[in-house]
C-alpha positions in Angstrom: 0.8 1.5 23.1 3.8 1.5 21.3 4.9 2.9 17.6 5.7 -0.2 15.8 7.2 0.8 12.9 5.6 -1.2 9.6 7.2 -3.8 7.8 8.6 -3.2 4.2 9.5 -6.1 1.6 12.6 -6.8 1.1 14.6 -4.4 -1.7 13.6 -5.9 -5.6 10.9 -8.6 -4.1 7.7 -6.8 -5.2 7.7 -4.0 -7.5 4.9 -1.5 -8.0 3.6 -1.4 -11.3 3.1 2.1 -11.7 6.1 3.8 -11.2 8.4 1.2 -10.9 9.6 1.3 -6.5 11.2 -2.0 -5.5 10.5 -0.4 -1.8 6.7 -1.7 -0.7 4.9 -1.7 3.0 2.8 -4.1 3.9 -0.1 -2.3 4.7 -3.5 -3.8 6.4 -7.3 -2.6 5.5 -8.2 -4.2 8.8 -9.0 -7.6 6.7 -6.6 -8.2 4.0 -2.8 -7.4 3.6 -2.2 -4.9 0.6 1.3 -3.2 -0.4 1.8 0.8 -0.4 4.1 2.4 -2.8 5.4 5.2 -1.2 6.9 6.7 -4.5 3.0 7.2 -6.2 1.0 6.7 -3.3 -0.8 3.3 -4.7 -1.8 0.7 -2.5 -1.7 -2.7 -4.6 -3.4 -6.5 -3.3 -1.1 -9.0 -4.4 -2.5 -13.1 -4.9 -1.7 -16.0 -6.8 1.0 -13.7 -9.0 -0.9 -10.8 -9.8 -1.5 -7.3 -9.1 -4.4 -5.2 -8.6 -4.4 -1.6 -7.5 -7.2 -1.2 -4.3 -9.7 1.3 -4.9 -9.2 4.5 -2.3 -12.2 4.6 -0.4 -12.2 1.1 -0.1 -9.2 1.0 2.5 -11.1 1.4 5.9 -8.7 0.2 8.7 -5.5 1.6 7.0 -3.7 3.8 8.9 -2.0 5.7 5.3 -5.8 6.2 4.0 -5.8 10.2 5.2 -2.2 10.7 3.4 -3.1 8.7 1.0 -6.4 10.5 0.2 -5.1 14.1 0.2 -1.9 13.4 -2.0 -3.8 11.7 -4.4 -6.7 14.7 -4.8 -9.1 11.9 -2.2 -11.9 10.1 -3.6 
């Protein structure tokens, strides 16, 4: 297998609501597409113009779930 390195959104076109980063990855739980900030470590789903920050342990198939979990205390 190959490293494919993830996509990120274009500069400014999504921007995280807690801290503010105009820098997102599209990020998959293995059934959905969600967007990782980088900057605070939350993981947002994004539909029909709003926002909603996923839960932690809710993020099975994501490959950022172990960083995510120890930078933010886990859950």
């Amino acid at each position: 297998m190959h490293d494919i390195e993830a996509p990120i959104l274009q500069e400014g076109a999504l921007v995280c609501a807690r801290c503010g980063n105009d820098v997102m990855e599209a990020v998959s739980d293995g059934w959905e597409t969600h967007f990782l900030c980088r900057e605070c470590w939350t993981c947002w789903h994004v539909e029909l113009g709003y926002m909603t920050p996923i839960p932690r342990p809710t993020c099975p198939g994501c490959p950022h779930k172990p960083e995510c979990l120890r930078r933010l205390g886990g859950s």
